[in-house]
N, C-alpha and C positions, 0 to 999 in steps of 0.2 A: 305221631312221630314222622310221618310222611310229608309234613311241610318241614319238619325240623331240617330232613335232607335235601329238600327243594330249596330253602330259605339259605342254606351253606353254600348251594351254587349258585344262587344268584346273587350273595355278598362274593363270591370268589369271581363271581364273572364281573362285575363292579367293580371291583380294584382292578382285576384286569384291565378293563376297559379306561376308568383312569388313569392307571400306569403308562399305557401304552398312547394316552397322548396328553400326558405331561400335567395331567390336573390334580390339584391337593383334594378338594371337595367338592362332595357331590348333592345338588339343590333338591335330587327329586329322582326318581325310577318309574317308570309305567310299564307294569308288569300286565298281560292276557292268562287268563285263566280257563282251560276249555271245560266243559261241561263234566268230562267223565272223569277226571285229574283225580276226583275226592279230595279238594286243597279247600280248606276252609279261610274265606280271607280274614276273617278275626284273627284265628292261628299262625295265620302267614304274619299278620300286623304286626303281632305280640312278639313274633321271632323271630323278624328282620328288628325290629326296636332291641331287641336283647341281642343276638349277633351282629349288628352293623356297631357295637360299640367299640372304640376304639381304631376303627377303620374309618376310609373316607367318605364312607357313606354312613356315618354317626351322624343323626339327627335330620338325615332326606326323608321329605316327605315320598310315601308310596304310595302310588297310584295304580290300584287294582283294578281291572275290567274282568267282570265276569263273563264269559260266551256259554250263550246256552245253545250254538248251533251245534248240532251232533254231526252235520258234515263238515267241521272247520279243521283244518288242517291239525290246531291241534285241540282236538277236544278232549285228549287224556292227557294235558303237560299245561306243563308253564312258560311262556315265553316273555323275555324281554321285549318290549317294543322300543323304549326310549330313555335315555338316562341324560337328566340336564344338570351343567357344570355351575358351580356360582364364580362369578366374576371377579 
C-alpha cells in the first residue's frame, strides 16, 4: 500500500508539472528511490501503469533509479528527478 500513496503523488505532481507549463503528454518520468523508502519498483511500475491512466502521463515510460546510499539525502522517499514532454 505504501507505493500505492507514493505512486498518487507522483501522478499528482505530473499533471502538476504539465499543467503549469502548458504540456498535453508526457514521454517519460525518472523517478530516485532511496534505500530505506521500502518502495518496491515492480509495485511502483504496476501502479503508476494503473493510476497514470487517463492522465497525461498514460502510457510514460518510468524510469526508476534505485539508491542504495544510506547517506543520500533521500534514502527514505522518493523523488522526482525528471519528467520529459513529447513533441
Amino acid at each position: 500500500m505504501h507505493e500505492w500513496a507514493l505512486t498518487r503523488s507522483l501522478i499528482r505532481e505530473l499533471v502538476r508539472t504539465a499543467d503549469a507549463r502548458g504540456e498535453v503528454k508526457i514521454r517519460a518520468a525518472t523517478v530516485r528511490i532511496g534505500a530505506l523508502s521500502g518502495v518496491s519498483s515492480k509495485h511502483l511500475r504496476s501502479q503508476f501503469s494503473f493510476l497514470a491512466r487517463g492522465t497525461v502521463a498514460e502510457g510514460a515510460k518510468l524510469r526508476i533509479e534505485m539508491k542504495d546510499d544510506l547517506l543520500s539525502e533521500i534514502m527514505a522517499g522518493l523523488y522526482l528527478e525528471s519528467v520529459e514532454f513529447e513533441k
